[in-house]
TITORMAR-649350 format. One line per field, with one value per residue (C-alpha): residue number from 1; x, y, z. Coordinates in nm, 2 decimals. Layout:
# TITORMAR-649350
seq	c(NUM/...);
xx	c(X/...);
yy	c(Y/...);
zz	c(Z/...);
This chain:
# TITORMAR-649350
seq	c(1/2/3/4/5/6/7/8/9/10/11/12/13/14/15/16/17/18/19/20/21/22/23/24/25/26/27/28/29/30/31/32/33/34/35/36/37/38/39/40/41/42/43/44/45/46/47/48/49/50/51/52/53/54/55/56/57/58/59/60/61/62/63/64/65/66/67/68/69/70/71/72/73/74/75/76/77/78/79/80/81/82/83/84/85/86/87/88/89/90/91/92/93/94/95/96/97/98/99/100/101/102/103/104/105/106/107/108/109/110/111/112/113/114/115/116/117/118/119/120/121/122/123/124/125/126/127/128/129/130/131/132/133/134/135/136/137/138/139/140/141/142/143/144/145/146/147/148/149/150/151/152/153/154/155/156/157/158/159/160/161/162/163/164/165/166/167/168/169/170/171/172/173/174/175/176/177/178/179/180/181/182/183/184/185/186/187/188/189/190/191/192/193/194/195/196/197/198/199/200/201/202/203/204/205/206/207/208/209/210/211/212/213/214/215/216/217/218/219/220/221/222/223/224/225/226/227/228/229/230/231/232/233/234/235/236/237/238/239/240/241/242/243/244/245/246/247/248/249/250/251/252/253/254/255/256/257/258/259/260/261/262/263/264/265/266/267/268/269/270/271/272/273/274/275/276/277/278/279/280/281/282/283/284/285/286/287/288/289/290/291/292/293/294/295/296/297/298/299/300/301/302/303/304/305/306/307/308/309/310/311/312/313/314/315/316/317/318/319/320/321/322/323/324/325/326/327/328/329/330/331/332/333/334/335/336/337/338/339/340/341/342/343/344/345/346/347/348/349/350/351/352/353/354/355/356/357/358/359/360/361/362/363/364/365/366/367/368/369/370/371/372/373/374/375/376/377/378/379/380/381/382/383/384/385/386/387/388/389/390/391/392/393/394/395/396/397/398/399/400/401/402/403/404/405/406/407/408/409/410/411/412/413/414/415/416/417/418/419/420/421/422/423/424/425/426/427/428/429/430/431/432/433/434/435/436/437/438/439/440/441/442/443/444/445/446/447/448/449/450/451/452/453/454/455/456/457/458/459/460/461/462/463/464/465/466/467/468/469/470/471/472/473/474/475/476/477/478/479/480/481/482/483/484/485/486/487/488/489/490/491/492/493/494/495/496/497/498/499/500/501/502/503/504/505/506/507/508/509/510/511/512/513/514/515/516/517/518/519/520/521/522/523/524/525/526/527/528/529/530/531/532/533/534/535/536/537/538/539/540/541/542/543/544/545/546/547/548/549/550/551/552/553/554/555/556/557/558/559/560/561/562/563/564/565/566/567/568/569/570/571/572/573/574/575/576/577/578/579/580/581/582/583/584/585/586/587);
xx	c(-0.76/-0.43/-0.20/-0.09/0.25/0.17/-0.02/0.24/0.39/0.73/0.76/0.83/1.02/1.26/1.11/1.46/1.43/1.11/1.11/1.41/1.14/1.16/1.25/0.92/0.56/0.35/0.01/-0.12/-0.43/-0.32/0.06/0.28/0.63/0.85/1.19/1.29/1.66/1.91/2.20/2.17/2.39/2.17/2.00/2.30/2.30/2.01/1.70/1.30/1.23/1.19/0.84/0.69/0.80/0.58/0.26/0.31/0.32/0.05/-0.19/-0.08/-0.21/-0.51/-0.57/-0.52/-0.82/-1.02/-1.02/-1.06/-1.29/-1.48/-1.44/-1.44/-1.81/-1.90/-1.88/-1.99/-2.28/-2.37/-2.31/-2.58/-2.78/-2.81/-2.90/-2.93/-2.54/-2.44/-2.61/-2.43/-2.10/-2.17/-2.25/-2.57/-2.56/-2.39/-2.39/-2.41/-2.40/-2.49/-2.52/-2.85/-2.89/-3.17/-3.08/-2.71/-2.50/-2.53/-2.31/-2.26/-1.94/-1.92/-2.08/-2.14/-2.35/-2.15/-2.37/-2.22/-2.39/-2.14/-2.17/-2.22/-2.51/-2.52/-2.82/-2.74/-2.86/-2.86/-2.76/-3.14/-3.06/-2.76/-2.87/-3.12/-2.88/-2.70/-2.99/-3.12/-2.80/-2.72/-3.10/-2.94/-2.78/-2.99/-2.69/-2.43/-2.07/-1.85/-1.76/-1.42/-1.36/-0.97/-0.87/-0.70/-0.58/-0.57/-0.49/-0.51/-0.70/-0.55/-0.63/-0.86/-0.70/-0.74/-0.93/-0.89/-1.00/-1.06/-1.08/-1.25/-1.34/-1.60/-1.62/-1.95/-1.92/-2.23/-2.53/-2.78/-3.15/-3.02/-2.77/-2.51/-2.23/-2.26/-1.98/-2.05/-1.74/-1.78/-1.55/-1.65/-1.51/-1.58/-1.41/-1.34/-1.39/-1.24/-1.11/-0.93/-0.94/-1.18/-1.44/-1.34/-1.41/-1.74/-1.87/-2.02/-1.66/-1.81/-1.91/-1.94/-1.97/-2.01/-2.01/-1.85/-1.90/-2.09/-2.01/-2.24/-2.09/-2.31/-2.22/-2.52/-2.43/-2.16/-1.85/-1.69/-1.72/-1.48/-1.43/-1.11/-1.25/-1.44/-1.11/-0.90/-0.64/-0.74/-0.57/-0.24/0.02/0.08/0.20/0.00/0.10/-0.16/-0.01/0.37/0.65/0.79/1.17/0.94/0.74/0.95/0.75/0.51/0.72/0.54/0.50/0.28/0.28/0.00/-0.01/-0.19/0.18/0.00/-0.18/-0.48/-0.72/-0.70/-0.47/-0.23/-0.03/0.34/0.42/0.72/0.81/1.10/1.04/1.22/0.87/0.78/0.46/0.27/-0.07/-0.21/-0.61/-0.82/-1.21/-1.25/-1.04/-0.62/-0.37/0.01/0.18/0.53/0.73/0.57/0.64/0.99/1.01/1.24/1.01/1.29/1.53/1.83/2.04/1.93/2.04/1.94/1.65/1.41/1.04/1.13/0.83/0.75/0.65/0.92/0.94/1.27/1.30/0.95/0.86/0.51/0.53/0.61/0.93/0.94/1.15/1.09/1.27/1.63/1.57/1.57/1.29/1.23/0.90/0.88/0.58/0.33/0.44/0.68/0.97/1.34/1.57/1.80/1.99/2.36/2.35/2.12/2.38/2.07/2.13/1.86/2.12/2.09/1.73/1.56/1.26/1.07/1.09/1.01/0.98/1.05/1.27/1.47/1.70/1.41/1.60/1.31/1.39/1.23/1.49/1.46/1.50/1.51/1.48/1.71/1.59/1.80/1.67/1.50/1.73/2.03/1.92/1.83/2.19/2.33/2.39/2.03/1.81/1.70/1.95/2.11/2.15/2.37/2.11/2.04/2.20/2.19/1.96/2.05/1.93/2.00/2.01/1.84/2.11/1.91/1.92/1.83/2.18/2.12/2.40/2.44/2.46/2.35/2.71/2.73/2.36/2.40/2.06/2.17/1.99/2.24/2.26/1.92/1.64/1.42/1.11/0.96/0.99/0.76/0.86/0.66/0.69/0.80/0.88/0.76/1.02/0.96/1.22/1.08/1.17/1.20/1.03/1.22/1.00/1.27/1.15/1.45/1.56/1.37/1.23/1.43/1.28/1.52/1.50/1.60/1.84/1.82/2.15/2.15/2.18/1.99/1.95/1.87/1.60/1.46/1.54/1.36/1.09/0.87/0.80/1.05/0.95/1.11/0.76/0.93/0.76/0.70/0.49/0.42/0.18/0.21/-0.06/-0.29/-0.57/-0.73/-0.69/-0.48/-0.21/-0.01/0.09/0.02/0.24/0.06/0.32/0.20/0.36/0.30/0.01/-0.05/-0.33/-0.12/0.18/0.03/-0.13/0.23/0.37/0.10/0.30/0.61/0.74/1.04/1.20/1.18/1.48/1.80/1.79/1.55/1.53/1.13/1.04/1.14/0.99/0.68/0.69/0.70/0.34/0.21/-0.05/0.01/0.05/-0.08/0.16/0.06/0.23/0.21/0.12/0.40/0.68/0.84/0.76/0.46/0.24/0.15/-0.25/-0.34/-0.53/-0.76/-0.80/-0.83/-0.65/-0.39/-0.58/-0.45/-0.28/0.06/0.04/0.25/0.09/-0.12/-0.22/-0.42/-0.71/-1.03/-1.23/-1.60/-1.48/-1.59/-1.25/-1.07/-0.83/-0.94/-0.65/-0.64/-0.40/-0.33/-0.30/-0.19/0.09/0.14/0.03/0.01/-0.32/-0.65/-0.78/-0.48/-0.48/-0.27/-0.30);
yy	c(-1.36/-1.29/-1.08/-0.70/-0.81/-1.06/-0.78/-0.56/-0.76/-0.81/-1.10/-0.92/-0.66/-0.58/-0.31/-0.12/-0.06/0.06/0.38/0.49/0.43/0.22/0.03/-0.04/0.01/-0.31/-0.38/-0.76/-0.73/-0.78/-0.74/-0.50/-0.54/-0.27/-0.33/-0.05/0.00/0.21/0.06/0.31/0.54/0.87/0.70/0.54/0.53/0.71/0.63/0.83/0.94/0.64/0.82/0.90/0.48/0.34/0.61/0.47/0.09/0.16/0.34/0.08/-0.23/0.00/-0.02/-0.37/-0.45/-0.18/-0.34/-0.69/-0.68/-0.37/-0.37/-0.70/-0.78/-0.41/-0.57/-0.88/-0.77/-0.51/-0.80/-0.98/-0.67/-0.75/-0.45/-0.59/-0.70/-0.33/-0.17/-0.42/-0.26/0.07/0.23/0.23/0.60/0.66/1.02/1.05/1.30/1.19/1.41/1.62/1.62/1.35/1.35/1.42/1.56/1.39/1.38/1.17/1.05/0.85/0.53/0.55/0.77/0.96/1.03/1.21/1.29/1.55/1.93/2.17/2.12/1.74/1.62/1.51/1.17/0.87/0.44/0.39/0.75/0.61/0.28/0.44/0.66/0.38/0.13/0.42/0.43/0.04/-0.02/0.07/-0.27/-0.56/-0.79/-0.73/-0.94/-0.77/-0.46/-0.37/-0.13/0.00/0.25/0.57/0.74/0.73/0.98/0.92/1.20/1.41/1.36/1.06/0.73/0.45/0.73/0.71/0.93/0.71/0.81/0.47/0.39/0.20/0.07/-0.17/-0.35/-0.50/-0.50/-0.26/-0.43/-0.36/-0.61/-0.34/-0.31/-0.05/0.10/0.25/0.48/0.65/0.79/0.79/0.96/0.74/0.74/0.47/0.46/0.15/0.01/-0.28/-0.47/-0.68/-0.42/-0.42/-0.75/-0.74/-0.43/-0.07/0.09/0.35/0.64/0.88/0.89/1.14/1.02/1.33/1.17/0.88/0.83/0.57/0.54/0.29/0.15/0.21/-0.09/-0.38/-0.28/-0.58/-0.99/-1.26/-1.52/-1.65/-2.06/-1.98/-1.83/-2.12/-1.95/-2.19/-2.46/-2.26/-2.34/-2.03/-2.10/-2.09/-1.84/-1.96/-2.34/-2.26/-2.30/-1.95/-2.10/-2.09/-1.71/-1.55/-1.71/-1.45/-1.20/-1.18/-0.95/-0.96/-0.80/-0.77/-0.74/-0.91/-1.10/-1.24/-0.96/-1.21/-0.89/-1.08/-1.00/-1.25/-1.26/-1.32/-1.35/-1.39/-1.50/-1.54/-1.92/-1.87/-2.05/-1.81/-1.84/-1.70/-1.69/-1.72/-1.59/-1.89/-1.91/-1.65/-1.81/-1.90/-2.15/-2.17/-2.17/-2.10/-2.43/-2.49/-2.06/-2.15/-2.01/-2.14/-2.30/-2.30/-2.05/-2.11/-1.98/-2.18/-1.94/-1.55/-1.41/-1.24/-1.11/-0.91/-0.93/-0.69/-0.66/-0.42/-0.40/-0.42/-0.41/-0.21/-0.50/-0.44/-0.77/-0.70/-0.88/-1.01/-1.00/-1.26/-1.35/-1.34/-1.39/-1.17/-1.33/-1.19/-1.23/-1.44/-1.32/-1.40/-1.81/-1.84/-1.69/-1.70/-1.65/-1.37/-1.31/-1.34/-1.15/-0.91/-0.79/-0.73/-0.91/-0.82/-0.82/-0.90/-0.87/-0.69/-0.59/-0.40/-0.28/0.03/0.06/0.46/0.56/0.80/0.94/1.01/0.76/0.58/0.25/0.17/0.14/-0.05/0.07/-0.18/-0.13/-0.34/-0.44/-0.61/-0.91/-0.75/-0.96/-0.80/-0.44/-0.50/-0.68/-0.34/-0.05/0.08/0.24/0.61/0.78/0.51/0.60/0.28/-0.01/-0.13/-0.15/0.10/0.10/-0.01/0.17/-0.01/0.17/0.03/-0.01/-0.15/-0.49/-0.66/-0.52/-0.33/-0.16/-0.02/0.33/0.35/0.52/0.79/0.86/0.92/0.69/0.47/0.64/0.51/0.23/0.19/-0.05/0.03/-0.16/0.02/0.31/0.51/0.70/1.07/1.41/1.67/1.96/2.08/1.91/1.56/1.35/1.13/1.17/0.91/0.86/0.57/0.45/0.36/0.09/0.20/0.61/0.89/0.85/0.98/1.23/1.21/1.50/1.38/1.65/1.55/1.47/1.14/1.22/1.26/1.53/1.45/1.72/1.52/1.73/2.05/1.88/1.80/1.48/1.27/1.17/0.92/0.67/0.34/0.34/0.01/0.13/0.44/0.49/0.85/0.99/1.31/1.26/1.57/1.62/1.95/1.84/1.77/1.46/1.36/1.08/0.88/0.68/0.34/0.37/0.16/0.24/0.14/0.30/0.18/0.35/0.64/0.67/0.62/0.86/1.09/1.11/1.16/1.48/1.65/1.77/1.35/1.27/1.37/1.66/1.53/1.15/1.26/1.31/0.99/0.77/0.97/0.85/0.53/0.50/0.81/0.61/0.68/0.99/1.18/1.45/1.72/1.98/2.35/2.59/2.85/2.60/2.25/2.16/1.91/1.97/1.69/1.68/1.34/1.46/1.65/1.39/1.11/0.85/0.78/0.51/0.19/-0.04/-0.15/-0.07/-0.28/-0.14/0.12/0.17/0.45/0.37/0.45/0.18/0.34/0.49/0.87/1.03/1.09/0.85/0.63/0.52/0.13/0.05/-0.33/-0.34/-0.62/-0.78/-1.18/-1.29/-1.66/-1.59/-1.54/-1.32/-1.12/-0.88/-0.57/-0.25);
zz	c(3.11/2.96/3.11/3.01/3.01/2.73/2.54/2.56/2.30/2.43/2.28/1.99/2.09/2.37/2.54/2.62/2.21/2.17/2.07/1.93/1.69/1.40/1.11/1.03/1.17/1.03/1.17/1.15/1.38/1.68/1.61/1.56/1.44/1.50/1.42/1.63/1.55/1.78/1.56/1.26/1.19/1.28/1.63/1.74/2.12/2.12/2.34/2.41/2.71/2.97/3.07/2.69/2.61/2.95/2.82/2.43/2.61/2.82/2.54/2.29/2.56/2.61/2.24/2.23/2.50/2.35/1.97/2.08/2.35/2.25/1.87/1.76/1.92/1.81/1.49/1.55/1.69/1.34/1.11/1.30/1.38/1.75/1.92/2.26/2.20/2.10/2.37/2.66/2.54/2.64/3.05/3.12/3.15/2.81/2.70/2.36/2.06/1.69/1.40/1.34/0.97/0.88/0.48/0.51/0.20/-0.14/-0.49/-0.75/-0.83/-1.16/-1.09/-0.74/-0.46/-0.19/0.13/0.45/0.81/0.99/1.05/1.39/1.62/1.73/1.89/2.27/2.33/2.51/2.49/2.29/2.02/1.97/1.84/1.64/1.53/1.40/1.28/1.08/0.85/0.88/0.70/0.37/0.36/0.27/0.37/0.60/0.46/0.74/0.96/1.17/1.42/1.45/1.71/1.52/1.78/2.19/2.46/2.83/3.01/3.27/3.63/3.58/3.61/3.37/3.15/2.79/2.50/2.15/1.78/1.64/1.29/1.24/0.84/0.76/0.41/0.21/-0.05/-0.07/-0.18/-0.56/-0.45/-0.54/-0.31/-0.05/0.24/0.57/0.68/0.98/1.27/1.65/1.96/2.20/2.57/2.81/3.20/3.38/3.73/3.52/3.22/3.32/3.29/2.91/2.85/3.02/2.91/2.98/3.01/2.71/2.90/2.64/2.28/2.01/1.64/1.43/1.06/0.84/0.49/0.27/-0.05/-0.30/-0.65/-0.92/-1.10/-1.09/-1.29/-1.23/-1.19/-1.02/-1.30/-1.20/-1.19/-1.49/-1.69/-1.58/-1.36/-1.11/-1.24/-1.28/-1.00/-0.83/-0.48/-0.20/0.03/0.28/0.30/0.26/0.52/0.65/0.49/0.14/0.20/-0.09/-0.37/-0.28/-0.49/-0.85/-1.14/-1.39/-1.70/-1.97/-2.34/-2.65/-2.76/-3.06/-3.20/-3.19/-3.01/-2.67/-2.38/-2.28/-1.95/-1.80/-1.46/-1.30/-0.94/-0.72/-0.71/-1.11/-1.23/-1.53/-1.69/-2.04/-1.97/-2.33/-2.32/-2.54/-2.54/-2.28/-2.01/-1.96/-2.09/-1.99/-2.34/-2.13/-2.28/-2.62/-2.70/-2.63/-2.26/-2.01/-1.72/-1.46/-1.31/-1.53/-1.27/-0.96/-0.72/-0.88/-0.81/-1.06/-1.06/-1.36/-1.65/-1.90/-2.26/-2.50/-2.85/-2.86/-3.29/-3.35/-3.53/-3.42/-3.19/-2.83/-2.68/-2.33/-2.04/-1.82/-1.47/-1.62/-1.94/-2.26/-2.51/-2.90/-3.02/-3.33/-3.51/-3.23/-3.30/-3.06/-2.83/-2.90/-2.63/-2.71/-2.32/-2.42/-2.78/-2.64/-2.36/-2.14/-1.78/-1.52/-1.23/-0.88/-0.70/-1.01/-0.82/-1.12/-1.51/-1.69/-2.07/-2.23/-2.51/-2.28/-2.57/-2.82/-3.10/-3.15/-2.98/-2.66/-2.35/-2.02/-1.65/-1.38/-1.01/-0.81/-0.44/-0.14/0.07/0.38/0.63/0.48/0.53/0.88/0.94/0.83/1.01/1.03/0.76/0.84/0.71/0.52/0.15/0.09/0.17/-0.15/-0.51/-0.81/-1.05/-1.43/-1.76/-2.05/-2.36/-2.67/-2.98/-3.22/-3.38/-3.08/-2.85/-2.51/-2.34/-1.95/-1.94/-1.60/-1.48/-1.74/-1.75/-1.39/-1.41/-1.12/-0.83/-0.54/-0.41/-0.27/-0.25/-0.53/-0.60/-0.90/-1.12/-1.34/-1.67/-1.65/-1.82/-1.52/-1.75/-2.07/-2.28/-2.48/-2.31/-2.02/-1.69/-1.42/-1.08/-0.84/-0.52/-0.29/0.03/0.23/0.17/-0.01/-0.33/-0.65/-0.93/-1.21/-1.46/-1.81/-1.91/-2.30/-2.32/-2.24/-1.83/-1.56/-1.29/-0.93/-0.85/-0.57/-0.30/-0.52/-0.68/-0.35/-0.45/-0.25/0.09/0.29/0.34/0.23/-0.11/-0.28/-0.58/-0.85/-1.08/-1.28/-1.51/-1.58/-1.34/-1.39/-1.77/-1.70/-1.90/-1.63/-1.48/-1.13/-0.87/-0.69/-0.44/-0.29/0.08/0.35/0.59/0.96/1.17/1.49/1.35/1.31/1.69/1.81/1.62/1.74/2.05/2.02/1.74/1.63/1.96/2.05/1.81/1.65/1.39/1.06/1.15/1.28/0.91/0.78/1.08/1.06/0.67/0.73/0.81/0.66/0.40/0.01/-0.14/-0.41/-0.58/-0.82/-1.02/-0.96/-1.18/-1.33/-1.18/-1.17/-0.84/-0.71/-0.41/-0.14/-0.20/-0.03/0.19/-0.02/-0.21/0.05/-0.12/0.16/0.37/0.24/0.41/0.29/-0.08/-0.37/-0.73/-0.82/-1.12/-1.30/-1.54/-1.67/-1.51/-1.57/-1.89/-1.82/-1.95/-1.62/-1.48/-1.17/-0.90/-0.80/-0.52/-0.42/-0.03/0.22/0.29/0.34/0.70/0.81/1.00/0.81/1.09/1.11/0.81/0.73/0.88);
């Protein structure tokens, strides 16, 4: 057996630091990194309650059996439908409570079928209702592929020793018998009883359980097929994140950017990495060719040392053929034949760490203009002086104005465009008031987001503070449209998202730190957010929750579409971050 002190993790964090909590709250399965930082500028010399850091320890080790020797072969044990399995995890003597509605609530929701048990008046029952309880709902799946269990949230109960109270979400993925994919959501409270953590590991330490929700959710038909051997993009040299050397992990860093180039009715795509290995992806016979050196693009970082995953498509000349920007490069678009690099006449220069491009035609002159979003390596923030409260972690944002005849200049200072000097990963170009000049949206990683009001001028406003759309969640994507055909636009902010974040967090509030740093370290693993505008005024409303569209973990690049094409926008959020173990994913 491995020892609490090993699972207390302080091999990744001295404990005298915990909590005056944190840089960052990043889950990767059993790990946690918390770069919990007294060195910043508002927590300086500042340090939790000695008492309130052993409790979040000692719930956080707690966890740690629970999901491993609990949760793991809870799951195990549904993908396999071994009943005998489940019911050795649990006392003997297991009280349970389950849900008395046989049918459950149904909808329809575009292509799918929404199904939830919940509601007053549970039905008190024992070890063999339970598993009935669950067999019943787990028949809908013909095959099993795979089910988790996380803990959400833990609280030790008073006056009974090594007595813990558990939120656990249990998620089971698979096919119905239509072969259609199907998803099991559901949330249990479950509580533990133990004289050590043995008793864990060799089960019946569940004394009690009461299931307060199941959601099935089933797909009516397949929207969607993996073709990626098929289309060739298989044979393109992407790097292996999986196989690389932790000196080589920034090749991970990529943007893509989509557009038919050629005009030929097919979509083409560049991508761009930090490696400086671009690629055009030209579409041919249904599947992928890289066209990058015979269209004239540079296949190298020209540079050697600057960084760039800048691509995106801009017609610079409204020519009808987009041009491309691609790593550091400037390319015009010759007819859909070829690309000519334009860089130096252009005036354009991406800068340092370009992290992100957005295309608008801010001044209403016709010609398309380009913001980029300028990051910071990671390793250099985290040498600073800290980052809650730091404005001054990153490097301001550029807007290059369109001139015409292929010349861009930087009107980022008089624009007042430049955002601080932060560490912005994207931007989106929206409509916040009622006037036809676009308006900008930053999503900052480190420091609140920025809502820049185009004032029609040719500057910019900072309304973040007024707008209620600029929380402090160390944002690393946007995606802006109208997803309710109001003719409004919504924000939807990709955050990052950690379910062990959030549990510590549910310990420790306002009255625990300095004046208004609680806000921004409670952000930093709040989930995405959805934003929406009032009526009769410019100012958004936080409606995540309604919506439920917060719980994924560690989000990069939404994106808004109509996937099933009923006329209303659909959200699709990328979610993970790189680990270097397969059975250590995101949080």
């Amino acid at each position: 057996m491995v020892s609490n002190q090993t699972h207390r993790l302080e091999h990744i964090v001295n404990k005298t630091l915990l909590i005056p909590l944190m840089l960052l709250v990043l889950v990767s399965g059993v790990g946690i990194w918390f770069l919990f930082s007294g060195s910043g500028s508002s927590l300086k010399d500042f340090e939790l309650d000695k008492d309130k850091q052993e409790f979040i320890w000692d719930a956080e080790h707690v966890t740690f059996e629970i999901e491993n020797y609990f949760g793991k072969p809870l799951a195990a044990a549904i993908v396999t439908a071994d009943n005998e399995a489940i019911g050795a995890l649990v006392h003997n003597d297991l009280i349970a409570e389950v849900p008395s509605s046989t049918t459950g609530e149904q909808r329809e929701i575009g292509e799918f079928t929404e199904q939830t048990w919940s509601g007053p008046n549970p039905i008190q029952t024992d070890v063999n209702g339970l598993l009935d309880f669950l067999n019943r709902h787990l028949e809908v799946f013909a095959t099993i592929t795979r089910a988790k269990t996380r803990v959400l949230h833990i609280t030790a109960v008073d006056g009974q020793p090594n007595t813990w109270d558990t939120e656990l979400l249990l998620t089971v993925h698979g096919e119905n018998e239509a072969k259609k994919s199907a998803k099991l959501t559901s949330h249990h409270q479950v509580r533990f009883q133990y004289e050590d953590d043995e008793q864990i590991h060799d089960g019946g330490a569940a004394t009690a359980w009461k299931t307060t929700d199941l959601t099935m959710v089933q797909a009516k038909q397949s929207l969607m097929k993996e073709i990626t051997t098929e289309s060739g993009l298989r044979k393109i040299s992407l790097p292996d994140n999986w196989k690389l050397p932790l000196s080589e992990t920034s090749q991970f860093h990529f943007q893509i950017a989509v557009e038919d180039f050629d005009r030929d009715g097919d979509l083409d795509i560049a991508v761009a990495s930090y490696n400086g290995v671009p690629f055009l992806l030209c579409a041919e016979k249904g599947g992928f060719v890289d066209r990058s050196r015979e269209m004239g693009l540079q296949t190298w970082n020209p540079s050697g040392i600057t960084k760039s995953a800048l691509a995106g498509w801009v017609d610079i000349d409204n020519d009808n053929f987009p041009d491309l920007v691609l790593g550091q490069q400037m390319y015009k678009n010759i007819g859909g034949l070829r690309f000519k690099d334009i860089t130096r006449e252009s005036g354009f220069s991406a800068g340092f760490d370009p992290h992100g491009m957005s295309v608008a035609d801010y001044n209403v002159d016709g010609l398309l203009d380009i913001y980029v979003a300028r990051s910071h390596d990671f390793g250099q923030i985290v040498d600073r002086a800290g980052w809650v409260g730091d404005e001054e972690g990153g490097a301001p944002n550029t807007l290059w104005k369109n001139l015409g005849n292929g010349k861009f200049a930087d009107v980022t200072m008089e624009s007042n465009a430049g955002g601080g000097a932060r560490t912005s990963f994207t931007s989106s170009w929206l409509y916040f008031d009622d006037d036809h000049y676009p308006d900008l949206y930053v999503a900052n990683d480190f420091a609140k987001n920025l809502v820049l009001r185009n004032q029609g001028d040719g500057t910019f406003e900072d309304i973040s503070e007024v707008c209620g759309a600029a929380d402090f969640a160390t944002s690393m994507g946007v995606a802006t449209g109208d997803l309710d055909n109001d003719g409004t636009t919504e924000i939807y902010v990709a955050n990052m998202y950690s379910k062990m974040g959030r549990r510590i967090i549910s310990h420790v509030g306002d009255e625990d730190y300095p004046k208004d740093i609680f806000p921004q370290i409670q952000g930093s693993c709040a989930g995405n957010r959805l934003y929406r505008k009032t009526d009769g005024d410019n100012r958004y409303v936080d409606v995540t929750d309604q919506a439920g569209v917060n719980e994924v973990g560690w989000a990069f690049a939404p994106i808004m579409c109509d996937f099933n094409g009923d006329g209303l926008l659909d959200l699709y959020a990328t979610t993970g971050f790189m680990s270097f173990d397969r059975e250590k994913p995101d949080g």
